[in-house]
C-alpha positions in Angstrom: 16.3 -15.2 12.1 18.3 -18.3 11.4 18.6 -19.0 15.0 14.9 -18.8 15.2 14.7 -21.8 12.1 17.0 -23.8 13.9 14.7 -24.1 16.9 12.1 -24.4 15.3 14.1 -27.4 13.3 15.3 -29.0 16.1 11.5 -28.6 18.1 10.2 -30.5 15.1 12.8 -33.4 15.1 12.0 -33.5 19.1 8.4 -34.1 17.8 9.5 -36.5 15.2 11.6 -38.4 17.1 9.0 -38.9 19.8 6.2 -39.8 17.6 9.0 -42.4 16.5 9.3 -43.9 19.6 5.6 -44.1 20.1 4.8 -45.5 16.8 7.7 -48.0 17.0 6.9 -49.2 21.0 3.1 -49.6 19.6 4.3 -51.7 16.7 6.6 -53.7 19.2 3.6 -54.4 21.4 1.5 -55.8 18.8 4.1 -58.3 17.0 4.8 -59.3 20.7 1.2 -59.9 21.3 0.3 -61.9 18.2 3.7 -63.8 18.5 5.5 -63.0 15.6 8.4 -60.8 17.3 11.3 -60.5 14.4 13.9 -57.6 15.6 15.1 -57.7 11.8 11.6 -56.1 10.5 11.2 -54.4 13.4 14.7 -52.5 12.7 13.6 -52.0 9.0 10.4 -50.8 9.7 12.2 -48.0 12.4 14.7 -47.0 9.8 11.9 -46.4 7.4 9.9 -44.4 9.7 13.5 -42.6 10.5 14.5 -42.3 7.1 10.4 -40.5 6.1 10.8 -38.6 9.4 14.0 -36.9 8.3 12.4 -36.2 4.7 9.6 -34.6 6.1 11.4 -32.3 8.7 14.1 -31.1 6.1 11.8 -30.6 3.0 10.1 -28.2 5.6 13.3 -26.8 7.1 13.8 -26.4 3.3 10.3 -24.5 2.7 10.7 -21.9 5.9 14.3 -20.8 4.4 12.7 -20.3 0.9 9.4 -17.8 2.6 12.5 -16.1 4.6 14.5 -15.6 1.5 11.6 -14.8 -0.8 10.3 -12.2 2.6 14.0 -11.0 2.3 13.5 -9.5 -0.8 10.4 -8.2 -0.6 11.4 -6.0 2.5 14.1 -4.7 0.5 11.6 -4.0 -2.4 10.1 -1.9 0.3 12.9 -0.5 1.6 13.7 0.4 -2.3 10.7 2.2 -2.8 10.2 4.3 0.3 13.7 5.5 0.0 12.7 6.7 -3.6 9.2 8.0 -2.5 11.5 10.4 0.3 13.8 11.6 -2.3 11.1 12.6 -4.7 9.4 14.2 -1.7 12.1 16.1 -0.6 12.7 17.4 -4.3 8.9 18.5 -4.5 9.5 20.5 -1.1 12.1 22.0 -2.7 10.1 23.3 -5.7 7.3 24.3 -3.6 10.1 26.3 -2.0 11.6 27.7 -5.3 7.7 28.9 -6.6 6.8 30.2 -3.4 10.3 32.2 -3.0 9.7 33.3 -7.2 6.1 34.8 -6.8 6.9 36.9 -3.5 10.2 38.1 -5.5 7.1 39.6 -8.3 5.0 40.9 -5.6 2.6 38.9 -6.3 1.8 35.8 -4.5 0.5 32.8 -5.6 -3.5 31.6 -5.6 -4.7 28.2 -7.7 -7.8 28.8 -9.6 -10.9 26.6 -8.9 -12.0 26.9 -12.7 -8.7 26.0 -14.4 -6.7 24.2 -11.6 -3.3 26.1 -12.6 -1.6 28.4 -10.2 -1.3 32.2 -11.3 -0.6 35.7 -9.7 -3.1 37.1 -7.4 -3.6 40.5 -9.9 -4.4 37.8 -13.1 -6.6 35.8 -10.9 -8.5 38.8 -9.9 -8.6 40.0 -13.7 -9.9 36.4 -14.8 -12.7 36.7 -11.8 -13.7 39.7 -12.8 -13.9 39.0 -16.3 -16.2 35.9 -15.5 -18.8 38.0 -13.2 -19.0 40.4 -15.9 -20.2 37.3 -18.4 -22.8 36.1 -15.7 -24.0 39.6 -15.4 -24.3 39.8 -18.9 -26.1 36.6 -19.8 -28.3 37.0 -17.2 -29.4 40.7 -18.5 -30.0 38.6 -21.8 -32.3 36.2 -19.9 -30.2 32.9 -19.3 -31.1 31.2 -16.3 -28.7 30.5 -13.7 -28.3 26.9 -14.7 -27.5 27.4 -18.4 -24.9 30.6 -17.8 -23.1 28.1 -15.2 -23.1 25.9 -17.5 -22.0 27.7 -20.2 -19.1 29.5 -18.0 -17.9 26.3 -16.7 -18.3 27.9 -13.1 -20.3 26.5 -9.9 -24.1 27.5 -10.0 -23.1 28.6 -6.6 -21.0 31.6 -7.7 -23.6 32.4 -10.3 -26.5 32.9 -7.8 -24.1 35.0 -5.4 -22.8 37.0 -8.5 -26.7 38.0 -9.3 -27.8 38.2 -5.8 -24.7 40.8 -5.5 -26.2 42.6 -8.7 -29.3 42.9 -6.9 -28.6 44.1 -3.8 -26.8 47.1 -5.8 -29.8 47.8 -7.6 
């Protein structure tokens, strides 16, 4: 990277010192024309423009260190964080590995329920189903519509209408 700013650097002084030349081989021309050729001004006025020139290209030398440095950091910042992001990965495989490894050591595996996002045994989940269907197929003997028991229940009208179409086609 540094060798990379000191090309650039040394393009940039190329460019300077050309311009330089330019500028200063224009001014000569016109003080030769109009008669008034003085080598002492023209000396002052070159190590003026020489003296700005060198200003310029190391105040922005000076600026393309500081964005490397301050990019530096931030890389590392990165670097910081996705090493922290793979750890607490790893540890979550881990613990998927541990639950998964528990439940079949019950007999029971694992299923998440829609209703209460929690994760439970397969025998309570069924349990907790069939409790609910029995609710829908009791408020809807009461009357309640579809809408309002789903409601109620906290459950998807979908599973309501397929709970009561179920009721039907045993009747």
């Amino acid at each position: 990277m540094s060798m990379d700013l000191f090309i650039a650097a040394l393009l940039f002084a190329f460019a300077a010192s050309t311009f330089a030349y330019l500028a200063a081989t224009r001014r000569l021309n016109r003080s030769s024309k109009s008669g008034k050729t003085n080598i002492v001004e023209i000396e002052s006025r070159l190590a003026d423009l020489t003296s700005e020139l060198n200003h310029v290209a190391n105040s922005h030398a000076n600026a393309v260190e500081d964005r490397r440095d301050e990019l530096k950091r931030v890389i590392e910042m990165a670097n910081e964080r996705i090493r922290r992001l793979t750890i607490l990965l790893s540890d979550l495989e881990i613990m998927e590995t541990r639950i998964r490894t528990s439940a079949r050591e019950k007999e029971d595996t694992i299923v998440e329920d829609d209703l209460t996002r929690s994760v439970m045994p397969v025998k309570v989940a069924k349990s907790y189903r069939t409790e609910i269907h029995d609710e829908i197929r009791n408020l809807s003997i009461s009357g309640e519509n579809p809408e309002i028991i789903a409601e109620r229940l906290r459950v998807p009208i979908n599973e309501v209408e397929m709970v009561l179409k179920a009721k039907e086609k045993r009747h």
